[in-house]
N, C-alpha and C positions, 0 to 999 in steps of 0.2 A: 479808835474803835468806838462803837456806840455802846453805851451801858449794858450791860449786859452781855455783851459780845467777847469780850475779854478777858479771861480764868484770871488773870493776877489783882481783877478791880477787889477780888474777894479780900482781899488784903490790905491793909491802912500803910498805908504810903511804905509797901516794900520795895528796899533796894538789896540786890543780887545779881550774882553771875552763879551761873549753872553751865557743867559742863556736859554735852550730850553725847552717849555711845550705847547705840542699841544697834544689835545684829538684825532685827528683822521687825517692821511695819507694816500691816494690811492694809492697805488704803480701799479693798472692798474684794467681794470673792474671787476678782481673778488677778488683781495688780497689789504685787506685795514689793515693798522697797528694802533693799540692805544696807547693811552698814552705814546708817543714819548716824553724823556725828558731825559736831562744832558745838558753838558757845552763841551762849545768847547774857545778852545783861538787862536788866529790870528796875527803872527809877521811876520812885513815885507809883507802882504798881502796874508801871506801861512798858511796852516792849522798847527799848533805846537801840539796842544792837541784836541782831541775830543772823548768822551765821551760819548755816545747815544743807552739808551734803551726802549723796546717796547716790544710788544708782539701783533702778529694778534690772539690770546682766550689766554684764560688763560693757559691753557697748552702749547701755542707755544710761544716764545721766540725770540726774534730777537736783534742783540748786534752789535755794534760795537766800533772799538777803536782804537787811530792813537797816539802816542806818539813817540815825538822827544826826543831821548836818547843824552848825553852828544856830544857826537863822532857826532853829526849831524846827527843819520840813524835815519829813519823814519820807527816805526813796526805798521804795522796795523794788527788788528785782527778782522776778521767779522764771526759770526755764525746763522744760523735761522731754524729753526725746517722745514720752507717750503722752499725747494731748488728752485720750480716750478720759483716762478718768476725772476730770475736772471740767471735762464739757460734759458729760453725761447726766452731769446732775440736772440740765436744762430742759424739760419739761418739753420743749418747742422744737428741739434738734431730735431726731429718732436716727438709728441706723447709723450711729459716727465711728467712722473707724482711721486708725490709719494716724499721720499727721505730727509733729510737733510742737510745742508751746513755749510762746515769749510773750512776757508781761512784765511792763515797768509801771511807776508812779511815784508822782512826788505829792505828798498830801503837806498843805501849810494852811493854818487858822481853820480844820473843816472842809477844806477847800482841797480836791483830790482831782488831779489830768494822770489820763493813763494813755498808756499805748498796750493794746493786744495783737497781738499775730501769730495765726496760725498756718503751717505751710504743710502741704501735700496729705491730702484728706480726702476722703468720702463718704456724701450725706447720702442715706439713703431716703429719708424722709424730714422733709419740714411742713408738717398740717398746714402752715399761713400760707407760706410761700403757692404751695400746691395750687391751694385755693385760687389765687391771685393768676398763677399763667393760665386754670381752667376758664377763668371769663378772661382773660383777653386769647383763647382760643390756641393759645399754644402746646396744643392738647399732646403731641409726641412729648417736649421736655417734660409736661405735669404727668405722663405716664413715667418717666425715668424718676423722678421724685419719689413714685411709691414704689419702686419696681428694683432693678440693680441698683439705682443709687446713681448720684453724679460726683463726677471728680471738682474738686477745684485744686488747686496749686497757691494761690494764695489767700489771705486772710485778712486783712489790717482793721482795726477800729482806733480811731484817737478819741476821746469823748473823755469830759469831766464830769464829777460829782460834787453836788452841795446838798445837804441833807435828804432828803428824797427824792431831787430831782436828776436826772442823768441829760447830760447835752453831749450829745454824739455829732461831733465835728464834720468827721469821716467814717464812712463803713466802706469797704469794697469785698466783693467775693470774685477770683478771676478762677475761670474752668474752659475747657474744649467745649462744652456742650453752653454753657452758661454764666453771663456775670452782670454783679448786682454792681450800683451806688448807690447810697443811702444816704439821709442825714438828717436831722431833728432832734428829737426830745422824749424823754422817757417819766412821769410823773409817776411812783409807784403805788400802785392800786384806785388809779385814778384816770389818767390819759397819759395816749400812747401819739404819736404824732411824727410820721416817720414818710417823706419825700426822695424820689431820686429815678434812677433809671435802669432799666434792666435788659440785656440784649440777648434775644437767643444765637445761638448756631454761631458763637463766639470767632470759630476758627476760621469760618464761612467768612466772618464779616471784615475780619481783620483783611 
């Protein structure tokens, strides 16, 4: 974590295990989790282990997992049957419903590759994207961007992180109506720098 990002830096080099059992989490007005319980341990005032599962019903599922491996990398694994509140927070996505979420990563010396994937979803609005099929004229799918919305089915991003900069490997978005490829670099609060291909009438084309 970076300074300030992490509630245990409060502390001069604590070591701990905590055990965790709460019946009930908001994670915001409309997605609340239950039965949030496991262990996490704390060296040096960093997270080393944790261990935390839940479910918002019985059918959904929500997990995650941070273990320090020998070599010192840190893998986190997070998954939850509802994608909605964790993408929501993105400013650029409007109208996201629907869908699932898997995230891994191995972070060593600062040094962080991940994999994100999101499966069976519906954007109803991306302001860039919109923008982007209105000049190349592909004026019905940029009606469905502001309008119902479009499906995709899949998701993937590979890309790694070094201090501010992001390098996205792969992006893909697959849907009936529409699918992207992406790939570049992400510089935060500076340049954005992002290549690749986008085909409409997906189903048509296949």
């Amino acid at each position: 974590s970076e300074p300030g990002e992490n509630f245990f830096e409060i502390f001069k080099n604590l070591y701990t295990k905590i055990k965790i059992d709460i019946d009930k989490v908001k994670l915001d007005k409309e997605n609340t989790v239950n039965n949030l319980n496991g262990n996490l341990e704390v060296k040096n005032s960093k997270i080393f282990d944790l261990n935390l599962n839940s479910n918002f019903s019985n059918n959904e599922k929500i997990f995650i997992l941070i273990k320090t491996e020998k070599d010192n990398a840190v893998v986190t694994t997070f998954h939850s049957d509802r994608a909605k509140p964790f993408v929501k927070k993105y400013k650029f996505v409007k109208g996201f419903e629907d869908g699932n979420l898997d995230f891994s990563s191995t972070k060593i010396n600062n040094i962080s590759k991940s994999k994100l994937i999101i499966d069976n979803f519906k954007v109803k609005e991306i302001p860039i994207l919109a923008r982007i099929l209105t000049l190349a004229s592909l004026q019905g799918i940029a009606d469905l961007l502001t309008g119902e919305g479009v499906r995709f089915t899949d998701f993937e991003m590979i890309y790694s992180n070094k201090g501010s900069l992001m390098t996205i490997d792969e992006m893909y978005a697959i849907g009936p109506a529409i699918s992207i490829m992406m790939e570049g670099y992400v510089e935060s609060k500076k340049l954005v720098s992002l290549k690749g291909t986008l085909v409409p009438a997906t189903t048509i084309n296949r």
